[in-house]
LUMMI-355036 format. One line per 10 residues: number of its first residue (from 1); their letters; for each residue y, x, z negated of C-alpha. Coordinates in Angstrom, 3 decimals. Layout:
BEGIN
NUM = a = Y/X/Z ~ ...
end
This chain:
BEGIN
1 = xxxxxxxxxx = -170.282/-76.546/153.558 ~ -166.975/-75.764/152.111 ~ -168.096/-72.533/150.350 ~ -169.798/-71.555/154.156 ~ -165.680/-72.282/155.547 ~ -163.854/-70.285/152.574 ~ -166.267/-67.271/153.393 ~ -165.049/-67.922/157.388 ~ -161.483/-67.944/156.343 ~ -161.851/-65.077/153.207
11 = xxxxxxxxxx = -164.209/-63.071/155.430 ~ -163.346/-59.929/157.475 ~ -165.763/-60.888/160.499 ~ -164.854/-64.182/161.698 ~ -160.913/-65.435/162.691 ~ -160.093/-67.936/160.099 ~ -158.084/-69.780/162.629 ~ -160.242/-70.159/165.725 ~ -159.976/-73.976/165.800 ~ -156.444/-73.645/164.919
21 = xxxxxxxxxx = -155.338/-72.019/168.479 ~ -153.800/-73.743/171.111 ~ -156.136/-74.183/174.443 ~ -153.556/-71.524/176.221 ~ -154.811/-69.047/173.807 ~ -158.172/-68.707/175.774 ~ -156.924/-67.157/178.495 ~ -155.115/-64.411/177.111 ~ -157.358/-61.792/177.110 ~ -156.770/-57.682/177.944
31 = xxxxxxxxxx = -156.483/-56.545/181.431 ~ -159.121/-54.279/182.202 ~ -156.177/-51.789/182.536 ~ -155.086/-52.324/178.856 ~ -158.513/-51.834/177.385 ~ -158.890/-48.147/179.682 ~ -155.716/-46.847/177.640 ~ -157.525/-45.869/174.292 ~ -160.325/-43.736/176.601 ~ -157.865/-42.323/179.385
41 = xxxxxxxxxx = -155.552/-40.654/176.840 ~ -157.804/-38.594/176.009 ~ -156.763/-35.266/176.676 ~ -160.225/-34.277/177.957 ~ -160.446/-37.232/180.714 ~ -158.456/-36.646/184.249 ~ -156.899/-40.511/184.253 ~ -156.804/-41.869/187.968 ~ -156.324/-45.255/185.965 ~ -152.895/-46.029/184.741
51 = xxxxxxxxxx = -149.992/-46.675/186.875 ~ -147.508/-44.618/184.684 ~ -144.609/-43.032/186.063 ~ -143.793/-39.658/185.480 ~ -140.795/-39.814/183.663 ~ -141.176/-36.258/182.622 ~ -139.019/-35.476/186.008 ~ -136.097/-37.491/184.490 ~ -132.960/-35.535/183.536 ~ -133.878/-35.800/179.799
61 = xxxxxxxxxx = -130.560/-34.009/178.458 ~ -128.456/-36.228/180.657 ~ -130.091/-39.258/179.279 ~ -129.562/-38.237/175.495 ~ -125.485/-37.428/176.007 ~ -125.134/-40.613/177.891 ~ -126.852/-42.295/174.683 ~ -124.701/-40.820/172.483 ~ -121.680/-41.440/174.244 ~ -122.632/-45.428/174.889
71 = xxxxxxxxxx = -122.919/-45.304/170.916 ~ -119.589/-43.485/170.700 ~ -117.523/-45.554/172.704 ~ -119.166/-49.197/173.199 ~ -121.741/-48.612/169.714 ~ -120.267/-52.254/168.639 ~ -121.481/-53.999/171.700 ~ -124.036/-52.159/172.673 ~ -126.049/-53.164/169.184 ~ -124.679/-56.588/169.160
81 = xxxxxxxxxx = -126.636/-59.854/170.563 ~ -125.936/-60.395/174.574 ~ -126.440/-63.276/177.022 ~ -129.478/-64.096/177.790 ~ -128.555/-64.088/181.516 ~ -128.247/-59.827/181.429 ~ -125.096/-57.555/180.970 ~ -122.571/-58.690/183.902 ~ -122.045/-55.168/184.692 ~ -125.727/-53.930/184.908
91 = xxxxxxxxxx = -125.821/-57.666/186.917 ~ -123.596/-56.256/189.571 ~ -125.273/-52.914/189.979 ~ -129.196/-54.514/190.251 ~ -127.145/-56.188/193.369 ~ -126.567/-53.162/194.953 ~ -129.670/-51.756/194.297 ~ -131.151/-54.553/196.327 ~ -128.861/-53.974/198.839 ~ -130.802/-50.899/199.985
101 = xxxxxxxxxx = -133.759/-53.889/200.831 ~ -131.125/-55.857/202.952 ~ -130.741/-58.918/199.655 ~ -127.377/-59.991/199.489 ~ -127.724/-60.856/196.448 ~ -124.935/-62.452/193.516 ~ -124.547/-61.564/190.228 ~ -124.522/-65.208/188.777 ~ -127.965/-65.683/190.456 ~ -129.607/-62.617/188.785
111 = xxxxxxxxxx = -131.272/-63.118/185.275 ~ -131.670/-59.698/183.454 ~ -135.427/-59.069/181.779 ~ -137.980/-57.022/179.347 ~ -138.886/-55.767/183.253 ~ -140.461/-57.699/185.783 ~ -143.244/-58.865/183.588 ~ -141.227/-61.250/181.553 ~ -139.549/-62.053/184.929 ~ -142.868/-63.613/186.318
121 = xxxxxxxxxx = -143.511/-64.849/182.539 ~ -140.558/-67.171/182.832 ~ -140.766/-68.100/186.251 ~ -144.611/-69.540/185.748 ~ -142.989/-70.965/182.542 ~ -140.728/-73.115/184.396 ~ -142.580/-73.927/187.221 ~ -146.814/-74.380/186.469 ~ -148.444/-76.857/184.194 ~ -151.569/-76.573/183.142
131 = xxxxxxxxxx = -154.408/-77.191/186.291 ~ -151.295/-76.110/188.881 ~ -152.978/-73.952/191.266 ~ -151.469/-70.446/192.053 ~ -151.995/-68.340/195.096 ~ -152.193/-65.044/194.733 ~ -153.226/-62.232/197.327 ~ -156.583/-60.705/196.922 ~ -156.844/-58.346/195.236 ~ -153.723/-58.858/193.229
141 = xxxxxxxxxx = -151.486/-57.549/190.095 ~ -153.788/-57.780/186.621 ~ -151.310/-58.815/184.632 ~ -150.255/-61.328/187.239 ~ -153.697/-62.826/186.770 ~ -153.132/-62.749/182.785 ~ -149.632/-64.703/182.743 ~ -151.280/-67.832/185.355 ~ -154.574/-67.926/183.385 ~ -152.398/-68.066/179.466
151 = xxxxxxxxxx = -150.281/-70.940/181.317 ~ -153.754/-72.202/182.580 ~ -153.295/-72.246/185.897 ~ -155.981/-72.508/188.586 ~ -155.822/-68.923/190.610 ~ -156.655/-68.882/194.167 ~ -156.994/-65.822/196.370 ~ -156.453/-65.449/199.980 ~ -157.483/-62.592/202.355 ~ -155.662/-59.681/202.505
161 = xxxxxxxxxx = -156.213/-56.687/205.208 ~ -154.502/-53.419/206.293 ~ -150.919/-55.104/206.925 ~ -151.196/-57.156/204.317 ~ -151.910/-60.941/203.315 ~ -152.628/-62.336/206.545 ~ -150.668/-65.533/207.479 ~ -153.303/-67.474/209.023 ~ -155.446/-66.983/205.911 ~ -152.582/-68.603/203.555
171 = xxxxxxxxxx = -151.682/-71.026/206.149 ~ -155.490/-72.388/205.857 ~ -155.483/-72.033/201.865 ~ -152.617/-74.194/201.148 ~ -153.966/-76.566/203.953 ~ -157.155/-77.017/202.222 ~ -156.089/-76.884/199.087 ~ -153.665/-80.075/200.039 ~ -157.033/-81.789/201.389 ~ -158.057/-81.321/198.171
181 = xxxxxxxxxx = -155.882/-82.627/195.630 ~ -154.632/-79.613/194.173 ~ -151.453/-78.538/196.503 ~ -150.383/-74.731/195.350 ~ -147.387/-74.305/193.623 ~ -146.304/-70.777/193.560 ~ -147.639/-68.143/195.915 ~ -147.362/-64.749/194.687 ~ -147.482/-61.545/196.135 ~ -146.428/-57.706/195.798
191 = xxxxxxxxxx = -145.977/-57.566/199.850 ~ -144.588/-54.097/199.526 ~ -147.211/-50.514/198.432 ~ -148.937/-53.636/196.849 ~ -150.400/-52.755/193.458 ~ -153.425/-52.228/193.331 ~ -154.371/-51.917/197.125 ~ -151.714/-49.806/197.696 ~ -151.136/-51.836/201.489 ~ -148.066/-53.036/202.469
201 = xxxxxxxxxx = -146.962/-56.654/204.904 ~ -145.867/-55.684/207.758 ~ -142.833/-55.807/209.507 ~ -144.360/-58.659/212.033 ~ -146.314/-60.801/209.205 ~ -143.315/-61.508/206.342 ~ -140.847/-63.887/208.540 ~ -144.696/-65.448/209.208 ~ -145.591/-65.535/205.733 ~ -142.210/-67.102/204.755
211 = xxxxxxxxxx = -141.929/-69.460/207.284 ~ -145.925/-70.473/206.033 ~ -144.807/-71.297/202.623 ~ -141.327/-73.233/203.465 ~ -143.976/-75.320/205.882 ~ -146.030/-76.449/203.059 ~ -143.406/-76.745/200.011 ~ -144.732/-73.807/198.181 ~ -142.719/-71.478/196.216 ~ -142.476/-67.716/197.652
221 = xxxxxxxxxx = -142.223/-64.729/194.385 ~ -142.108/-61.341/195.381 ~ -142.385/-58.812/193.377 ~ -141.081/-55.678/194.653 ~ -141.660/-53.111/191.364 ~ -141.853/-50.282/194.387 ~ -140.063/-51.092/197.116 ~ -137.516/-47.989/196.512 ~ -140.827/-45.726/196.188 ~ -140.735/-45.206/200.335
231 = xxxxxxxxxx = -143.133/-42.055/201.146 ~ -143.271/-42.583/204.700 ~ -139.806/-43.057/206.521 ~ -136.469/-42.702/205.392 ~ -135.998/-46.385/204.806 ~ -137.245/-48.936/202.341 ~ -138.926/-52.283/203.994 ~ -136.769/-55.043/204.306 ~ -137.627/-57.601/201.399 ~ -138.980/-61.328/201.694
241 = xxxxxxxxxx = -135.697/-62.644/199.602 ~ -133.248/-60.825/202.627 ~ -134.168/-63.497/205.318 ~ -134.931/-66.525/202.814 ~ -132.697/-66.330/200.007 ~ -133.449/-70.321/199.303 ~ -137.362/-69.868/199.830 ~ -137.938/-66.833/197.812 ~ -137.589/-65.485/193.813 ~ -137.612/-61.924/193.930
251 = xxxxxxxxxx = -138.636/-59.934/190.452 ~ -137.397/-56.406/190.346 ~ -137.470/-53.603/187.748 ~ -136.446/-50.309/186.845 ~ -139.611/-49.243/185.244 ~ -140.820/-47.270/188.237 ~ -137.675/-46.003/188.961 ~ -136.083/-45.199/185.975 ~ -138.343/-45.172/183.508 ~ -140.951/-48.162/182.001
261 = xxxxxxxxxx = -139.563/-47.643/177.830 ~ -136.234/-49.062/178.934 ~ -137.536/-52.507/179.856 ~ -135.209/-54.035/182.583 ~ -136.388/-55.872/185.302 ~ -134.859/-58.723/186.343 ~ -135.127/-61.941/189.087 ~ -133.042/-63.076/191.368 ~ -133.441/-66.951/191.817 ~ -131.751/-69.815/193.598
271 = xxxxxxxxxx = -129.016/-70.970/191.362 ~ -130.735/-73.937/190.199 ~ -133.457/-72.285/189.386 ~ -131.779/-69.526/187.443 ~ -130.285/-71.603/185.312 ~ -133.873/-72.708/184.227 ~ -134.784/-68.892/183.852 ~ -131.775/-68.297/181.905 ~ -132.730/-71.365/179.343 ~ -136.504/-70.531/179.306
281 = xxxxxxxxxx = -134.760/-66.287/178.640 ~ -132.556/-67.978/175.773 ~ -135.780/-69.976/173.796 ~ -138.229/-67.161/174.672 ~ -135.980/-64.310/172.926 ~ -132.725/-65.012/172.246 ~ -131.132/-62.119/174.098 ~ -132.737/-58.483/175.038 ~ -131.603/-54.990/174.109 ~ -127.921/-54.513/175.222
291 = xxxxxxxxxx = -127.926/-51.220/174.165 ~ -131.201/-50.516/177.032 ~ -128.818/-52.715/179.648 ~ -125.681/-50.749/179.057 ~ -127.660/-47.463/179.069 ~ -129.290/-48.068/182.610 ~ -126.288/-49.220/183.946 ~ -123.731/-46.262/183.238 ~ -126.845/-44.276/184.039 ~ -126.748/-45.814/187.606
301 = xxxxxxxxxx = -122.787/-45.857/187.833 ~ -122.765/-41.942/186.767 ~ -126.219/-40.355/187.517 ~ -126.863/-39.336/191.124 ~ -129.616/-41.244/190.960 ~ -130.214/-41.806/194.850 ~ -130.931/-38.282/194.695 ~ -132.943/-38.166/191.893 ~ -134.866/-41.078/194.146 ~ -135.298/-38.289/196.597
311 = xxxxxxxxxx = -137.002/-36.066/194.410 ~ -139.116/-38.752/192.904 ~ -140.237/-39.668/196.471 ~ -141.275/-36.217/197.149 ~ -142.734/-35.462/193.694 ~ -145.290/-38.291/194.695 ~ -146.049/-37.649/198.484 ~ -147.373/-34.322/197.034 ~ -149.280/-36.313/194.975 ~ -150.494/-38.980/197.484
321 = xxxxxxxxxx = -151.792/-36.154/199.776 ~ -153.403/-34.158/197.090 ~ -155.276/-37.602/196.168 ~ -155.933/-38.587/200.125 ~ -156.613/-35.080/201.039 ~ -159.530/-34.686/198.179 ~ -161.014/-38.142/198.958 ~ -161.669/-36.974/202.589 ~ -163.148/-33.200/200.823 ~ -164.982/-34.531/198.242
331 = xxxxxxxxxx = -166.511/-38.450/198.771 ~ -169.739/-38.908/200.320 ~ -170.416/-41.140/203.534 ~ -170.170/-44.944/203.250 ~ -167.028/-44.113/200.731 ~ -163.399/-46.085/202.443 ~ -160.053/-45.713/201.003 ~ -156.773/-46.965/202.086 ~ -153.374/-44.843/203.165 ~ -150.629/-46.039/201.668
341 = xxxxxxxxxx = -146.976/-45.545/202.790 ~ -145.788/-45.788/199.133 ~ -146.212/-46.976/195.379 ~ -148.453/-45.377/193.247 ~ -152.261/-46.577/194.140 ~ -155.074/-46.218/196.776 ~ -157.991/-48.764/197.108 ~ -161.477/-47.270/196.813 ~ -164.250/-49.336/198.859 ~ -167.822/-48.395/197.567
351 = xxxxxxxxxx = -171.121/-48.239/199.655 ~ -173.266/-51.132/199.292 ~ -175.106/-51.599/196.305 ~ -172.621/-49.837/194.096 ~ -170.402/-51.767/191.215 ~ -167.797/-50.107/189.779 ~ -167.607/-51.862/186.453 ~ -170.630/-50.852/185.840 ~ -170.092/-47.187/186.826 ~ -167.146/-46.459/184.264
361 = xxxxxxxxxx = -168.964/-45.712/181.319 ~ -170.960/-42.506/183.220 ~ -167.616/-42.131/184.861 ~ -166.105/-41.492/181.725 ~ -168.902/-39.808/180.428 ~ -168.250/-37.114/183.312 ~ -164.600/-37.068/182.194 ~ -162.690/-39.417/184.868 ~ -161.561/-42.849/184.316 ~ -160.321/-45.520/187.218
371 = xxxxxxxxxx = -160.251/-49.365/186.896 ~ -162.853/-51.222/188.787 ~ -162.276/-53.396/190.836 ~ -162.935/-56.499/189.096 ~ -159.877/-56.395/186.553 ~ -157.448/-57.501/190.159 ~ -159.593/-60.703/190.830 ~ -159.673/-64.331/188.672 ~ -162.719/-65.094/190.255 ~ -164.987/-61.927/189.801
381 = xxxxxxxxxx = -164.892/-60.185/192.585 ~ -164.237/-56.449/193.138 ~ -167.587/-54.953/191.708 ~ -167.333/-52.725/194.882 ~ -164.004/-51.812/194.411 ~ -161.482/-49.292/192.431 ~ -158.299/-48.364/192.264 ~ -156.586/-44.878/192.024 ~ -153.349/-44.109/190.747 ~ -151.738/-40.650/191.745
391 = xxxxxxxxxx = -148.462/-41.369/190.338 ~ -148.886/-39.485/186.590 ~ -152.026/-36.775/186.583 ~ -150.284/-33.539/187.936 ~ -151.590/-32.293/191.453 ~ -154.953/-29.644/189.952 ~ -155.641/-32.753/188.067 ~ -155.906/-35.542/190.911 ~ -157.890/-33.074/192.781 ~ -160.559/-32.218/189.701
401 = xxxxxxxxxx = -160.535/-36.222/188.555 ~ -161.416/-37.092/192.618 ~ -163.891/-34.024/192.617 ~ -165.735/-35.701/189.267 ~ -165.036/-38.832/190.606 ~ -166.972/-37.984/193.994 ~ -169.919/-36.507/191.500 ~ -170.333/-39.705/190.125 ~ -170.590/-41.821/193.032 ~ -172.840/-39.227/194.794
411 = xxxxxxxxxx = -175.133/-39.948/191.362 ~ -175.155/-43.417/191.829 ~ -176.247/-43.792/195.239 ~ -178.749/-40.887/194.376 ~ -180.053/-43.701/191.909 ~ -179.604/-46.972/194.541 ~ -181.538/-44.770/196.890 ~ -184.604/-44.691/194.541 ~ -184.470/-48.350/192.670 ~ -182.640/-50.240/195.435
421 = xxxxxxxxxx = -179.807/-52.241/195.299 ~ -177.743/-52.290/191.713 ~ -175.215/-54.812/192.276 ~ -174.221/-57.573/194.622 ~ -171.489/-56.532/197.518 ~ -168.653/-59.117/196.301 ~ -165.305/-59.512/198.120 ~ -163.031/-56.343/197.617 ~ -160.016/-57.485/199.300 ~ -158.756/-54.928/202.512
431 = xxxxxxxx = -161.151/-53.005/203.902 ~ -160.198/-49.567/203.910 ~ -160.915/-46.946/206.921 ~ -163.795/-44.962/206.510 ~ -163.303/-41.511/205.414 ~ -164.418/-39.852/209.107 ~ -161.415/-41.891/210.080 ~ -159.263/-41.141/207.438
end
């Protein structure tokens, strides 16, 4: 027996410290997005997959002298620890970035993070134990779904259509969920060019939505990664946190602004909480790059970067129309896709019978990757479901990746036609207009 465990713990095959890990452990696996990486780089494969800004349109000359002169003239702080609250400076400028959403925000209630991921990271921190339920719109953020399940939280979904989650829907799920002895404790939700179904909550629904979750005690987070990525309108959407500053936590980053290698985000909470955020910040990691903080901020103070916004906005309208315009060319009957106003993503709804998991690997094999459907759901559904992303692939490429893409589906229901149905129709969150309506 003890010879059988020193080959477990000597051997290459087997993890000599399964039984050591804690019960969190188990539900940190890779997003389905993660895993795609290694096959969508390939130069050969038209990626529809990753939501990846193109930061090749950044001023990349402008960005090196203003590194070398925040080495030049602040190198001693800028490479020393920080607070693990943020820069004060770049604290003041993230408030009048959100400004341009109507937040009027402070700069002692904003806690500066690795981007909005470690923002939600330490907000479920503080707030869920393990068996806390979390609400979350469906279908919803993957990596959203990977920070509840490693703090082993229970994930509910609630329906989501065209103008987003609809209020009678959550009103229903926290009721019920109340009934049943597991009230929700966070609801979370990406109300604006919502990643991955690319809709947005309307104008009409988010004073509803707020007013549903101050009624039943649950905590609102928005995160608002694209709110400044407006395609439609000259005007971002007013945020959640704007009307309901004491109901609301509100994650923001510059990674699809600026650009993702930086790693700022940050959250602005009620003071009480922040001061939580800012002690879960301090044990987590001490204190983040300074040098990345003092870079984005004299990049914001001295950059015209509202312009730059401009031509980011336009670089990927061209890109959204390419994308919407070959869906309606190129996908067969039965084939439904959202519209969205902004963001990076469009929601594909399959025909009946088709799972998209399932699909990838001939999807791939005809040299076009998406995620299916299923990586944006805790509970499995999605199977007849995909998402696009039109933000990085240049315009020939969308329109090639949507024209294999459109190949591959035509195959498949070539092959339902003859052997019948190949997988169940799950849930797939909004239903997208059909592409004769499109």
């Amino acid at each position: 027996m003890q010879s059988g465990e020193q080959f477990s713990r000597s051997g290459s095959r087997v993890d000599p410290w399964r039984g050591h890990y804690a019960a969190r452990a188990a539900g940190m696996v890779a997003s389905e997005v993660r895993a795609l990486f290694a096959v969508a780089s390939r130069p050969e494969i038209v990626s529809l997959a990753g939501g990846m800004p193109n930061v090749s349109a950044l001023p990349m000359d402008a960005i090196g002298a203003l590194m070398a002169e925040l080495v030049a003239e602040r190198g001693p702080v800028a490479l020393q620890y920080g607070s693990a609250q943020g820069d004060p400076g770049l604290r003041e400028t993230i408030c009048r970035v959100m400004a341009a959403e109507g937040i009027d925000g402070h700069p002692d209630d904003v806690v500066v993070t690795v981007g909005s991921q470690q923002a939600l990271d330490l907000v479920t921190r503080v707030f869920v134990d393990p068996g806390d339920t979390v609400v979350t719109e469906a279908p919803t953020y993957v990596t959203a779904i990977g920070v509840f399940a490693a703090y082993q939280a229970n994930i509910v979904h609630v329906a989501m259509d065209e103008a987003g989650v609809v209020p009678e829907a959550l009103a229903e799920t926290f009721a019920r969920l109340e009934r049943e002895g597991r009230p929700a404790k966070l609801f979370y939700t990406v109300p604006t060019f919502q990643n991955p179904a690319g809709v947005t909550l309307s104008a009409e629904r988010r004073p509803r939505v707020v007013e549903v979750c101050r009624r039943a005690g649950v905590l609102l987070v928005e995160d608002n990664p694209y709110g400044l990525l407006h395609l439609d309108g000259d005007e971002p959407m007013r945020a959640l946190r704007a009307d309901a500053p004491d109901d609301v936590i509100y994650l923001g980053s510059f990674s699809k602004t600026l650009a993702p290698g930086l790693r700022v985000g940050w959250a602005l909470a009620p003071a009480a909480v922040r001061e939580k955020l800012v002690l879960a910040a301090e044990s987590a990691m001490l204190s983040h790059s300074v040098f990345n903080q003092l870079a984005v901020d004299r990049y914001l103070r001295t950059q015209p970067w509202p312009e730059q916004m401009k031509d980011f906005r336009a670089m990927y309208r061209e890109r959204r129309g390419v994308m919407l315009d070959a869906l309606e060319k190129y996908m067969p009957p039965g084939v439904a896709w959202t519209r969205p106003a902004g963001g990076f993503f469009v929601w594909v709804t399959l025909p009946e019978g088709l799972d998209s998991k399932a699909m990838l690997p001939r999807a791939v094999q005809s040299r076009v990757a998406y995620v299916p459907g299923t990586g944006f759901y805790a509970d499995g559904g999605g199977r007849q479901a995909m998402r696009l992303s039109y933000c990085y692939p240049p315009p020939e490429r969308i329109r090639d990746g949507v024209r294999l893409l459109a190949d591959v589906i035509g195959a498949e229901l070539r092959m339902r036609d003859i052997f019948g149905t190949s997988a169940p129709a799950n849930s797939t969150g909004p239903q997208a207009p059909g592409p004769d309506q499109a």
